[in-house]
C-alpha positions in Angstrom: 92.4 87.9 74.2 94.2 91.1 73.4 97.6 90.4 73.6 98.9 94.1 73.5 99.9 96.1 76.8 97.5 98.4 77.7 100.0 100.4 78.8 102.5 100.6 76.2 100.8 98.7 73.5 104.0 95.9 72.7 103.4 92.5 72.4 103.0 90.5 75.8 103.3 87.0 76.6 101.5 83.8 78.6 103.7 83.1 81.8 101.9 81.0 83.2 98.4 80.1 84.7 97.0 79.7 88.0 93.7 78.7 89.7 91.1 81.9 90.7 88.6 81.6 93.1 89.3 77.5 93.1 87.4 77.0 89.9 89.3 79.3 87.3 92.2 78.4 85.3 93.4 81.8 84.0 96.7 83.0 82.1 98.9 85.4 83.0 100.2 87.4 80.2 103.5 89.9 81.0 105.2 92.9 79.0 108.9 92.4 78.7 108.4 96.6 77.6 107.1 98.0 80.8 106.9 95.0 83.3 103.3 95.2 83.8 101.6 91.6 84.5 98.1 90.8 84.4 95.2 88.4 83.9 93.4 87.1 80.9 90.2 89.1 80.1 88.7 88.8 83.5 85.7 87.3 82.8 85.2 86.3 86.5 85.2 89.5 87.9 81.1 89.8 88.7 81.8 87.0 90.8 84.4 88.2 92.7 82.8 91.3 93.4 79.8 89.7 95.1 81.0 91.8 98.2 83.0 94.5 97.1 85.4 93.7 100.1 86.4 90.4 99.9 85.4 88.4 103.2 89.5 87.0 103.3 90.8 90.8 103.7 91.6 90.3 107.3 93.9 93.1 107.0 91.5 95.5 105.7 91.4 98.1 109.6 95.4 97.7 109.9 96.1 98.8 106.6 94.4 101.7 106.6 95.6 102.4 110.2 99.0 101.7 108.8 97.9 104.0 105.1 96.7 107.0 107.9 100.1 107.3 109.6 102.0 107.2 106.6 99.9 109.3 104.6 99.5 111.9 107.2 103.0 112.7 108.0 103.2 112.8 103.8 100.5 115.8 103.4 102.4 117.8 106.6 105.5 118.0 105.5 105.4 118.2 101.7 101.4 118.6 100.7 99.2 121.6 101.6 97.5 120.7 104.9 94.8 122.9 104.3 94.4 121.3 101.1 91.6 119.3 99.8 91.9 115.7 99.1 89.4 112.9 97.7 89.9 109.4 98.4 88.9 107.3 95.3 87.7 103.9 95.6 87.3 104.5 99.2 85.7 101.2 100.0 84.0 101.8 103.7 85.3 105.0 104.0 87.6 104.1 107.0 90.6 106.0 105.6 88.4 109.3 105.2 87.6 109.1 108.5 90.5 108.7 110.0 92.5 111.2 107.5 89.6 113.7 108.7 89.8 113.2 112.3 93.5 114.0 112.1 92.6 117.1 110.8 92.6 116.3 106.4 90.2 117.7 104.7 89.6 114.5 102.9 86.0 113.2 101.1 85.3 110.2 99.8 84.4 108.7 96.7 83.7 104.8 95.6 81.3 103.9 92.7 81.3 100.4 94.1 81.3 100.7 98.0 78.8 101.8 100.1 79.9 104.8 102.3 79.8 103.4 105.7 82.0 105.6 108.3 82.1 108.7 106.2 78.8 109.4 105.5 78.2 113.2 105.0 81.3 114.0 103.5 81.0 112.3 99.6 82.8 114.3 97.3 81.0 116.2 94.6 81.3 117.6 91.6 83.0 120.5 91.8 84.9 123.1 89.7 87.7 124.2 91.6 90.8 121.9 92.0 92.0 119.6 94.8 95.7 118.9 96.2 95.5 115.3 95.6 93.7 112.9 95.0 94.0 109.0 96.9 93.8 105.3 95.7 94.9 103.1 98.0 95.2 99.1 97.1 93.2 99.7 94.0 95.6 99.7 91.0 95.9 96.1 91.3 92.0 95.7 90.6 92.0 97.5 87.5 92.7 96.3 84.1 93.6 100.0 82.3 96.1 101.3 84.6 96.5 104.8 82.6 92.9 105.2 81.8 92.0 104.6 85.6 94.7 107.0 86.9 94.1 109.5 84.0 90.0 109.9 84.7 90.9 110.5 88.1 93.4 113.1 87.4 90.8 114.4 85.4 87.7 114.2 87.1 89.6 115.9 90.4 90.8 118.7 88.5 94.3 117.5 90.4 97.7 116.2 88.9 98.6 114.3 91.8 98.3 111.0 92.6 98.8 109.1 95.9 98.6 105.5 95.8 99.6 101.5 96.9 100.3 99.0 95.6 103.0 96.2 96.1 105.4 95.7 93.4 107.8 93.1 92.4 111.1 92.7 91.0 112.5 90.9 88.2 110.9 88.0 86.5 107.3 87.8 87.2 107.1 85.3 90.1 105.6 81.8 90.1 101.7 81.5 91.6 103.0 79.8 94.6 106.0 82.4 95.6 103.6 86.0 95.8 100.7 86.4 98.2 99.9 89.4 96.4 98.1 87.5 93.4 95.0 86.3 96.1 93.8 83.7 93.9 91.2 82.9 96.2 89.5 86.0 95.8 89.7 86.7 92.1 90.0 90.3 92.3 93.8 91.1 91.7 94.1 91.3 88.0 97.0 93.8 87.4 100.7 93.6 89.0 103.6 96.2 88.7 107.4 96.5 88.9 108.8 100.0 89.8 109.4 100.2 85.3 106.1 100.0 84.8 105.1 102.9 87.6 107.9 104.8 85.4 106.3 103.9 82.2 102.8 105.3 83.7 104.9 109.0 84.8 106.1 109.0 80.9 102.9 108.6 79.6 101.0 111.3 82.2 104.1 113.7 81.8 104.4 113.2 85.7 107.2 112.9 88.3 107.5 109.2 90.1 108.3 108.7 94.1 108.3 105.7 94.7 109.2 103.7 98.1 108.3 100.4 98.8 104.3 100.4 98.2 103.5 103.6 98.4 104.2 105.7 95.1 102.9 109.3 93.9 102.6 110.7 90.3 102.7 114.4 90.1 103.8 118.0 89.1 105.5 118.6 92.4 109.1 118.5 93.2 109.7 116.4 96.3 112.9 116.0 98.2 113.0 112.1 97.5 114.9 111.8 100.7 112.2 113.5 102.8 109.7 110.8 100.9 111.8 107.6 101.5 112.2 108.7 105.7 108.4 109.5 105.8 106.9 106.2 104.0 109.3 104.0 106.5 108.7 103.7 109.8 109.9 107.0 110.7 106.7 108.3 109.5 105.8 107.9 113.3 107.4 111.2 113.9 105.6 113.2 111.2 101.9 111.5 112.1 102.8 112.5 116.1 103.2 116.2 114.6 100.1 115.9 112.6 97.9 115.3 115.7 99.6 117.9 117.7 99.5 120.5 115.1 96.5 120.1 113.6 92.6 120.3 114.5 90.8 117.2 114.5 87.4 117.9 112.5 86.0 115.1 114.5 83.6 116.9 116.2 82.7 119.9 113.9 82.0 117.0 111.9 79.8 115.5 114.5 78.1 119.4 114.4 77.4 119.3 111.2 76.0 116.1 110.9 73.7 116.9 114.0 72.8 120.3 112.2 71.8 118.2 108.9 74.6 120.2 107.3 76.9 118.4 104.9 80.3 119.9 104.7 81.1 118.3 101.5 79.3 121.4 100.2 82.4 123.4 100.2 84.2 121.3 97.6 
């Protein structure tokens, strides 16, 4: 077991251990440097992954109802609307829909998922640059934070970075106290503080917004303000402007789809 942060390489140590997927005994290990937590090699992980969605994510349609409003009322008021974005690890492809009937021009991309609701409109490799890129409840899955968030900087020709994840304060908390670590399914190997999202914007040269569970890296100046009042529940009032202001792409979607045309061409 490498004992180093992946993140800022100092020494990390065992917190404690808990039982994954009912059979697995596995230690945590924590970075008093950057606060980031996370499993022992995860040596179970082909396991856990035997459906990519794990069958106790009852919450998996409400969240991303929940991600659409919030994220929606983000891109109108600070991102370009006209913009391009690419969901990564976009599981089903629920949040591509809905982002694109809305009236985002969002794709999706997942190298583990199977496209299910946004079929057509996979991104591709492409030269020109996109506004953002999207990774909702994934940085908790991964075990190399700033290699994951790096390739997809990367790879999408983009330097922002919209994403969830829940954080914690303080001490790391005991097994028993946090939901979050879903023991039962195996597949949450990585936890952060709000430090160790600052540690990340250090290393990628990046500015951090951070509220609640939904943080951005990027280039851009935002009024933090405007970011707090759109990620609460305020962010009502900017989704309601979205769908009045903009034109849904559900049906020229539907159009193209019927025509055999895949709009994903243009990225």
């Amino acid at each position: 077991m490498n004992t180093h942060c992946p993140l800022c390489k100092s020494e990390r140590q065992q917190v404690f251990n808990a039982m994954l997927l009912k059979k697995h005994v596995v230690d945590y290990y924590y970075c008093n440097s950057c606060g980031l937590l996370q499993t022992e090699e995860p040596y179970w992980l082909e396991e856990a992954y035997k459906e990519t969605i794990a069958d106790a994510d009852t919450g998996l349609i409400a969240r991303n109802l929940g991600i659409a409003r919030k994220l929606s009322a983000l891109l109108y008021c600070c991102f370009d609307r006209q913009g391009h974005y690419i969901d990564s690890a976009g599981g089903y492809g629920i949040l591509t829909r809905l982002m694109r009937d809305i009236g985002f021009d969002f794709y999706w991309h997942d190298e583990y998922c199977k496209n299910l609701f946004a079929r057509g409109f996979e991104a591709k490799k492409q030269s020109g640059a996109v506004s953002a890129v999207s990774a909702f409840e994934v940085l908790e899955h991964v075990q190399d934070p700033l290699d994951f968030i790096s390739n997809c900087l990367q790879n999408n020709a983009t330097s922002t970075i919209i994403f969830s994840t829940e954080l914690f304060r303080g001490d790391p908390p005991a097994p028993s106290e946090w939901w979050y670590y879903t023991p039962d399914t195996g597949q949450h190997i990585s936890f952060y503080q709000k430090r160790t999202l600052e540690a990340l914007a250090s290393r990628l040269s990046l500015r951090l917004y951070s509220h609640r569970n939904m943080h951005i890296l990027t280039d851009r100046r935002i009024n933090p303000y405007l970011f707090r009042l759109i990620t609460s529940h305020f962010s009502w009032f900017g989704y309601a402007l979205a769908r009045v202001r903009m034109s849904s792409r559900t049906f020229p979607d539907h159009q193209y789809m019927c025509s055999q045309g895949n709009p994903a061409d243009i990225l």
